[in-house]
C-alpha positions in Angstrom: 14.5 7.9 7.4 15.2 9.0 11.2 13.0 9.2 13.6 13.3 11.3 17.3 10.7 10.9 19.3 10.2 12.6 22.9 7.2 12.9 25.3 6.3 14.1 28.6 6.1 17.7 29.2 3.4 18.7 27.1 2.6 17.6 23.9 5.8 15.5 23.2 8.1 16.2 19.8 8.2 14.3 16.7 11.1 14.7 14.0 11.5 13.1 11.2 15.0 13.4 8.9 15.6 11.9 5.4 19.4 10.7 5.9 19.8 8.8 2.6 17.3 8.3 -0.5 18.3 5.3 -3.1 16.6 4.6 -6.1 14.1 0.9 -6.2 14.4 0.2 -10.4 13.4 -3.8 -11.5 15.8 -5.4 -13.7 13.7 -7.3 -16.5 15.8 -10.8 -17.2 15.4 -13.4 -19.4 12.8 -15.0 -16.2 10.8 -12.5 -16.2 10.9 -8.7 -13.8 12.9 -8.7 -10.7 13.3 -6.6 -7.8 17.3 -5.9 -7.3 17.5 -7.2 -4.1 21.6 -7.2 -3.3 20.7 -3.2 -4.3 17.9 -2.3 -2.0 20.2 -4.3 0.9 22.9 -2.2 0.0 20.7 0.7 0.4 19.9 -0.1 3.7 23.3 -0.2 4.4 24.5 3.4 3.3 21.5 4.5 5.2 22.6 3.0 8.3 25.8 3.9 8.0 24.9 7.3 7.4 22.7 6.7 11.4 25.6 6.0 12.5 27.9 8.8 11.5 25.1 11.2 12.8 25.0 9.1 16.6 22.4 7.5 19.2 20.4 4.9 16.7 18.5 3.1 19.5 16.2 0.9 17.0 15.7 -0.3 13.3 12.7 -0.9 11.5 12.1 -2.4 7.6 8.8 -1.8 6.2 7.9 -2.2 2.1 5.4 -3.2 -0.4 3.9 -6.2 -0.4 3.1 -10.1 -1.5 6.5 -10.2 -3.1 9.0 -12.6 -1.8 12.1 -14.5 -1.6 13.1 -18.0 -1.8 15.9 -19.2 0.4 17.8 -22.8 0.6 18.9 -24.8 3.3 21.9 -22.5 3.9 20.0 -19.8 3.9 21.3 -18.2 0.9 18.8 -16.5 -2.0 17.4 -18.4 -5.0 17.4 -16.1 -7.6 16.3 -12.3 -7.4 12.3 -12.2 -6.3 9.7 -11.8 -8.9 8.2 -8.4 -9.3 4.8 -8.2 -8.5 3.9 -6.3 -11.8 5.4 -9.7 -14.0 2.6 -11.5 -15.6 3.4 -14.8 -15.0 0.5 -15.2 -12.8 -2.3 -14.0 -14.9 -3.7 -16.8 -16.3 -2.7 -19.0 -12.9 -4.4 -16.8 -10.3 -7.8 -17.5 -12.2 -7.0 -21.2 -12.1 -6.6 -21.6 -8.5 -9.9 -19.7 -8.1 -11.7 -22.6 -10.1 -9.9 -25.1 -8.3 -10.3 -24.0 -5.0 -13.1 -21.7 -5.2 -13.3 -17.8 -5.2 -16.1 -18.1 -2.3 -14.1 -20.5 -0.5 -10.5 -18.4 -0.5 -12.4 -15.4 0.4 -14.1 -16.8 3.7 -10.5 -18.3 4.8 -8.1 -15.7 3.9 -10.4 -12.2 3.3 -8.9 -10.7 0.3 -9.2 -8.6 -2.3 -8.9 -10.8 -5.8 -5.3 -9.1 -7.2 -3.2 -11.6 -9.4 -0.5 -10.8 -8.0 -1.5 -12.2 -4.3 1.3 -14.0 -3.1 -0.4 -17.4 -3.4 -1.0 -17.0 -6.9 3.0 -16.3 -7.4 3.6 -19.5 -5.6 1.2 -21.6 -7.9 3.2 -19.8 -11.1 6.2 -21.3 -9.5 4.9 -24.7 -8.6 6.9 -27.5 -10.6 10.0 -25.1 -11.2 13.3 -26.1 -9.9 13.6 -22.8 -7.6 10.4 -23.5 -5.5 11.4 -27.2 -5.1 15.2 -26.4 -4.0 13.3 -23.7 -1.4 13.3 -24.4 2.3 11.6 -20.8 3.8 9.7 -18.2 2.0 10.8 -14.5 3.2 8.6 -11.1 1.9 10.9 -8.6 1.2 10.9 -6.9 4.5 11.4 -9.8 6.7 14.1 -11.3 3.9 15.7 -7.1 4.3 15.1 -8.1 8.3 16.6 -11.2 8.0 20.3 -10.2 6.1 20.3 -7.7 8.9 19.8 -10.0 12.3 19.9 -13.2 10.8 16.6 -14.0 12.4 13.5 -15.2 10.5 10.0 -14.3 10.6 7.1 -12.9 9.4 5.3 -9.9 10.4 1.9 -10.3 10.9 0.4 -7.4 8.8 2.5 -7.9 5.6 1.7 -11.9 6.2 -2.2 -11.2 6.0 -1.4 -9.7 2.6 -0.1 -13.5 1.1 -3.8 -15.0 0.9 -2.3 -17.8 3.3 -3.9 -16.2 6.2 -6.6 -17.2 7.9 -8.5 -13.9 8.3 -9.9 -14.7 11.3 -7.6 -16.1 13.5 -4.5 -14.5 11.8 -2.5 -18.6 11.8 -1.1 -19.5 8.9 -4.0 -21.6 6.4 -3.3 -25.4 7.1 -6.0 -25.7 4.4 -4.8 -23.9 1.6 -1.6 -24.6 2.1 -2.5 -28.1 1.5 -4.8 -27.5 -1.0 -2.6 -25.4 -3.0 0.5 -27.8 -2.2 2.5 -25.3 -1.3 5.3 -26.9 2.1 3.4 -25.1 5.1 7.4 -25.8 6.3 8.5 -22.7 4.1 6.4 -20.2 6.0 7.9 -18.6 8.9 6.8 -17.8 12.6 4.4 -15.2 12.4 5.8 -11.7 14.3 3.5 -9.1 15.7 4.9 -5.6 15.1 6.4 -4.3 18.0 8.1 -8.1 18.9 11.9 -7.5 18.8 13.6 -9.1 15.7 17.0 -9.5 16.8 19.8 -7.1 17.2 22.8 -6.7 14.2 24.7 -9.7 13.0 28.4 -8.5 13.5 29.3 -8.2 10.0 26.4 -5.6 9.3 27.7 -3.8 12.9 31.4 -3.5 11.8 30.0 -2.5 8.0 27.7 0.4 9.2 29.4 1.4 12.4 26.4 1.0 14.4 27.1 -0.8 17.6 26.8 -4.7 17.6 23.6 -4.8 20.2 21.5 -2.7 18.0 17.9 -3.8 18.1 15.9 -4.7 15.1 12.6 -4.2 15.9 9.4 -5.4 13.8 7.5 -2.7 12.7 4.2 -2.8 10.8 6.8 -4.1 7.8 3.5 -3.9 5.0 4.1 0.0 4.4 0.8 1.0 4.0 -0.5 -0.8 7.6 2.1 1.6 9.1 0.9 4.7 6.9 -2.8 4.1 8.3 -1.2 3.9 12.1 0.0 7.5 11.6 -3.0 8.7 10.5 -3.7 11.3 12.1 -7.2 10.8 13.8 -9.0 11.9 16.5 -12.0 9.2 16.8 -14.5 7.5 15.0 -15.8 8.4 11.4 -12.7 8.6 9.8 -11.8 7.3 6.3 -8.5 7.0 4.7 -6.6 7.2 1.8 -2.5 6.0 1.5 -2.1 7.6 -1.5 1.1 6.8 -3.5 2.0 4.5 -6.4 -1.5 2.9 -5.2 -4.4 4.4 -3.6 -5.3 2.1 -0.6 -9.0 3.1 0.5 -10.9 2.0 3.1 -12.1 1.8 6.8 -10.1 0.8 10.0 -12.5 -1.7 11.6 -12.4 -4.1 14.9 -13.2 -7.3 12.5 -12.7 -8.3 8.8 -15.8 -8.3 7.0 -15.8 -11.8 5.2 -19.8 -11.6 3.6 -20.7 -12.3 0.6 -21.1 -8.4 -0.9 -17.9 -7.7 0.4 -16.1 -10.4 -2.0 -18.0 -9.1 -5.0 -17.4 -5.7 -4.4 -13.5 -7.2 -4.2 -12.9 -5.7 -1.0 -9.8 -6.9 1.4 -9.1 -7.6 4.9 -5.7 -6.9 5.9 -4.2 -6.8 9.6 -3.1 -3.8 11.6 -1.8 -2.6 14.3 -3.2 -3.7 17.5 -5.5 -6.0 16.0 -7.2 -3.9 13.6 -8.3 -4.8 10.2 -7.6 -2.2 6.6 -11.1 -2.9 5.0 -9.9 -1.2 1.9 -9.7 -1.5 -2.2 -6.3 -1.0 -3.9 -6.8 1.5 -6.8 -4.5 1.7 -9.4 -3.1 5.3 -8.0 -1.1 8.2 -8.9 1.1 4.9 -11.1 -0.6 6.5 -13.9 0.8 9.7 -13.5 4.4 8.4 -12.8 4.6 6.4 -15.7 3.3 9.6 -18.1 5.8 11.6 -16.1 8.1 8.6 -17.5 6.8 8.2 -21.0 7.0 12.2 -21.7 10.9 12.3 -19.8 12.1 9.4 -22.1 10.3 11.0 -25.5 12.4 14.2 -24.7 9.8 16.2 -23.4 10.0 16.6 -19.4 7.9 19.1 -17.9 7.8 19.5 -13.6 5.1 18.1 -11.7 4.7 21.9 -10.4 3.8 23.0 -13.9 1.8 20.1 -15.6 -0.7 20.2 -12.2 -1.2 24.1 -12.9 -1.8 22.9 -16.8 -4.9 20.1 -15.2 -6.2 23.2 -12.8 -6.7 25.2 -16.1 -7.9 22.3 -18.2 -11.8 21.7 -18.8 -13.1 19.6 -16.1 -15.1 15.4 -17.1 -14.1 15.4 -20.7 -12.5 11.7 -20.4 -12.4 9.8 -17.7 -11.1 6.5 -17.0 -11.2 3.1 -14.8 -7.4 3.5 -13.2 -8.3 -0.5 -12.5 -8.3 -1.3 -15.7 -5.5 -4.2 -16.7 -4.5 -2.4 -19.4 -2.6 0.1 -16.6 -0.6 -2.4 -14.8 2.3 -2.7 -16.5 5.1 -0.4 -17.2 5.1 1.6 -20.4 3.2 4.7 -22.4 0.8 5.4 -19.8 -0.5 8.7 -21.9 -1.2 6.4 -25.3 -2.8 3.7 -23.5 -5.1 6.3 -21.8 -5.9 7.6 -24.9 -6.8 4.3 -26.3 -9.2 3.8 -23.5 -10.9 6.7 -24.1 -11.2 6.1 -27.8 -12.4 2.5 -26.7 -14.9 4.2 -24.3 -16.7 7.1 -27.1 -14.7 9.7 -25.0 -12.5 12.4 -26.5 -8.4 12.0 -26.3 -7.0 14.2 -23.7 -5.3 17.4 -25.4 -2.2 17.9 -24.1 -0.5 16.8 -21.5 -2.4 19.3 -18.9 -5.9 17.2 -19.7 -4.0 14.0 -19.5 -3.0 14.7 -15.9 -6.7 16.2 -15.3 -8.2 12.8 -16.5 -5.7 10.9 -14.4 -6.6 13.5 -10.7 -10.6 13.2 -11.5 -10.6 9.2 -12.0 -8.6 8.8 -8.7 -11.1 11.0 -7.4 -13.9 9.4 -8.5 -12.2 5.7 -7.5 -11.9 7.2 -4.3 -15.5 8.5 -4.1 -16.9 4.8 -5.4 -14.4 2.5 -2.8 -15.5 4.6 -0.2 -19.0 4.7 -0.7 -18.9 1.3 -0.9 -16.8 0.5 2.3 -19.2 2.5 4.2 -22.3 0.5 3.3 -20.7 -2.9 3.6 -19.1 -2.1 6.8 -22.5 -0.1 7.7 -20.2 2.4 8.9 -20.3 6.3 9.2 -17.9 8.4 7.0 -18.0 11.7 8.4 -14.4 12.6 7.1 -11.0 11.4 5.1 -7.9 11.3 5.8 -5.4 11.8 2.5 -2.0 9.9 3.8 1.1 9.1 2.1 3.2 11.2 -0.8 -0.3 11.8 -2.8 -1.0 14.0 0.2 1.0 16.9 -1.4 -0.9 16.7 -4.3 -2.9 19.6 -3.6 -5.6 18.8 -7.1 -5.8 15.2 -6.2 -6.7 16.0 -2.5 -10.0 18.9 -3.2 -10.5 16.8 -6.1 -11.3 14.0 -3.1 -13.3 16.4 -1.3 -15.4 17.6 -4.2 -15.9 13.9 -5.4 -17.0 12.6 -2.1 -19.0 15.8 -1.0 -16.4 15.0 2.4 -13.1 17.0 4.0 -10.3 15.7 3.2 -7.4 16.0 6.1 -3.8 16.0 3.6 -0.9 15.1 5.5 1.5 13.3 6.9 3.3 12.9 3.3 5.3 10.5 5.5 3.1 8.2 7.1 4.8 5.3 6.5 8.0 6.2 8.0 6.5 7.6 11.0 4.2 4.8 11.5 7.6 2.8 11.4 8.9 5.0 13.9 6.0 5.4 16.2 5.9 1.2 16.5 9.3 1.2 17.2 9.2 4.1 19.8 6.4 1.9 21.8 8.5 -1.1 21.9 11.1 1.1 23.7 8.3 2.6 26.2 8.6 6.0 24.7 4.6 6.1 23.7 1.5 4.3 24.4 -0.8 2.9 22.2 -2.5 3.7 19.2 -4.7 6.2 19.8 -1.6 8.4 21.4 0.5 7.6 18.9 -1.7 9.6 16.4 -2.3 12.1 19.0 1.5 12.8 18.8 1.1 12.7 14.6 -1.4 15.3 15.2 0.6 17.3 17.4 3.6 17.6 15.6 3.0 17.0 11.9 1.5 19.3 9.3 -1.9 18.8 7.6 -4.0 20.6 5.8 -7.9 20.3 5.6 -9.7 20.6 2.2 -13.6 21.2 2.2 -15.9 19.7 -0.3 -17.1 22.4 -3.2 -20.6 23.2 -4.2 -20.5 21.0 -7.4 -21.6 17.7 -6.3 -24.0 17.5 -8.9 -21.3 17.3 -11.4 -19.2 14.6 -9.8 -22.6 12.6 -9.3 -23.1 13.1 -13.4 -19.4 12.1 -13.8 -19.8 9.2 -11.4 -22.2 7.9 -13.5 -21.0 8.7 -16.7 -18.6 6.3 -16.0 -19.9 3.4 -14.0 -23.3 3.5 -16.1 -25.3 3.9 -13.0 -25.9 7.0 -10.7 -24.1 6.8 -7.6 -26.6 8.5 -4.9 -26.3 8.7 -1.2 -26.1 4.8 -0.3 -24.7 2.1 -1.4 -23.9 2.5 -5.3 -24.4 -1.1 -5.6 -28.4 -0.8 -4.6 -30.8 1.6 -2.2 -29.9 2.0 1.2 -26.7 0.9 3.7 -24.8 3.2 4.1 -24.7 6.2 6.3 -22.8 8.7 4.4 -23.0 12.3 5.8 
């Protein structure tokens, strides 16, 4: 993506242009799934170039997913292609090092959300293996992306509090669990804030792309979804949000993490963003589910558009089966459609019929996730909710978005589709003096990108029943985990 950004003179412009789109498929080897690194670099590269032919790049920015990593030597080259976080080597290991260090005890230090695939865990599946032990730094994939551009290491601060080896509070790398886990505190870089400049382009990238040499690299908020939440387009307090995409990242924007007690056994994290802000959220297994049935119905011959199967769950008869998107039984790749089935068999529900009720089942449990995280968040953080904001690619999905809205009895702002990129953009557009801080950076988003408001309909009675249908407990107007809490309006 390419970003333009102008201000002064009124209410300042904001473009956006897609200049090259490459396809992000793991390679499962013999060790296990991969990301295709040399692929993604080379991605990069053709979309650079592509900057270049089109004139006046001032900046670059890499943001991703993340926790994943790579390994690199003392010459700096790559051990092997990074793990993908969807392997399951760390199943069994993640629940190990939470009886030997303690689930209470990682939660006060580092703040997050139990997933097995935290980047700690992936180091302890890696401990005693000849890659680890031959490793002198550990990059995450934006800062290693960063780093083959500039040849400058680092890591960015709101993609490093995603690891579980940092300290929550004062945002340093853990000296404790480091040492505890005995992972080489030596193999975790200087910690970048985003807007710090990263270098400019090593000449080989320069003369490849035809970009010239003093290009700057600038770090952005590199975890994707910190800069998706910096676009979001809000005008004060009382906002939720929702990145909605291959997960659904739910939550508050807060001052402070929230380190209690509740908020570890309601599995809520505490990730960094910009300008020292905290992403109180829950990842939910998100519109994944519909991706990989879009998959499974392509590869058995029988492909149907997006367009046409959400017209199909419109039409289709609303809470026959439900499901728990966090189930494990969704995490990996393969026949999303059977294994929803199977749940619903497992659970005394129906089977979807057709391929219309599987997608309804999928839009009304996102929903309902979204409806039970947010809840939630609101009563730990005893914080107001007065509205949500629907960012990210799941933004367009017009069913998921009133199904949001009816679910949480909230509107539901859709849009930027983009947020990430413009986020990107945005941070890299302040370090070159060319906007302020965050609040008029998502005065600009507002200005200048398209959203669409969805009101809450009259059946809130139904959602409620749905709600607790499938938790086994009624989910009323405070905290679903007890009375009271929450203020929820």
């Amino acid at each position: 993506m390419a970003g333009r950004v102008e201000t002064g003179g009124g209410a300042g412009r904001l473009d956006l242009t897609e200049l090259h789109r490459f396809p992000n498929v793991p390679v499962r080897l013999p060790g296990g799934l991969h990301w295709d690194l040399p692929s993604l670099h080379r991605g990069v590269l053709d979309g650079l170039r592509e900057a270049a032919r089109r004139g006046g790049v001032a900046s670059v920015g890499i943001d991703s997913w993340a926790v994943d990593y790579g390994l690199l030597d003392a010459d700096g080259a790559l051990l092997g292609l990074p793990h993908h976080y969807r392997d399951p080597r760390t199943a069994d290991v993640a629940e190990q090092v939470r009886r030997d260090v303690g689930a209470r005890e990682l939660y006060r230090a580092c703040g997050l959300q139990h997933l097995p695939f935290n980047t700690l865990y992936q180091l302890a599946a890696e401990r005693g293996g000849a890659r680890l032990a031959a490793a002198r730094r550990l990059l995450l994939i934006p800062d290693l992306l960063t780093y083959w551009l500039t040849g400058s290491v680092g890591a960015e601060l709101t993609n490093a509090s995603t690891t579980g080896l940092l300290e929550a509070g004062t945002g340093v790398w853990s000296r404790e669990l480091t040492s505890r886990l005995s992972i080489d505190p030596a193999l975790l870089p200087p910690l970048r804030a985003p807007g710090d400049p990263a270098g400019v382009l090593l000449p080989q990238v320069a003369d490849s792309t035809g970009l010239r040499a003093d290009t700057a690299v600038t770090t952005v908020a590199s975890h994707d979804t910190a800069s998706a939440v910096a676009a979001v387009p809000a005008d004060g307090p009382g906002f939720a949000y929702v990145s909605a995409g291959t997960w659904s990242l739910a939550g508050l924007e807060l001052a402070a993490p929230v380190l209690t007690e509740r908020a570890r056994a309601a599995n809520f994290t505490n990730e960094r963003g910009v300008d020292g802000t905290f992403r109180f959220l829950r990842n939910i297994m998100g519109l994944w589910l519909l991706e990989e049935s879009l998959r499974t119905w392509e590869r058995a011959g029988q492909p149907a558009g997006l367009g046409r199967l959400l017209d199909e769950a419109a039409g289709a008869r609303p809470f026959v089966s439900l499901i728990d998107p966090d189930d494990p039984v969704f995490v990996s790749p393969g026949d999303m459609p059977s294994r929803i089935a199977a749940f619903c068999a497992r659970t005394g529900q129906p089977r979807p019929a057709g391929r219309g009720a599987v997608v309804r089942c999928i839009l009304e449990s996102l929903a309902l996730a979204h409806r039970r995280v947010l809840r939630r968040a609101s009563a730990l953080a005893d914080r107001e909710i007065t509205r949500i904001h629907l960012v990210g690619g799941g933004s367009r999905n017009a069913l998921l978005c009133q199904f949001t809205a009816d679910a949480t009895g909230l509107p539901a702002i859709a849009g930027p589709a983009e947020a990430a990129a413009l986020g990107n953009v945005l941070v890299q557009a302040r370090a070159h003096g060319l906007v302020g801080g965050l609040s008029e950076m998502r005065a600009l988003i507002a200005a200048t990108q398209p959203s669409r408001r969805y009101e809450p309909g009259p059946d809130g009675s139904a959602w409620a029943a749905a709600e607790a249908r499938l938790t086994g407990a009624p989910a009323g107007p405070g905290d679903p985990a007890g009375p009271g809490g929450a203020r929820w309006t």
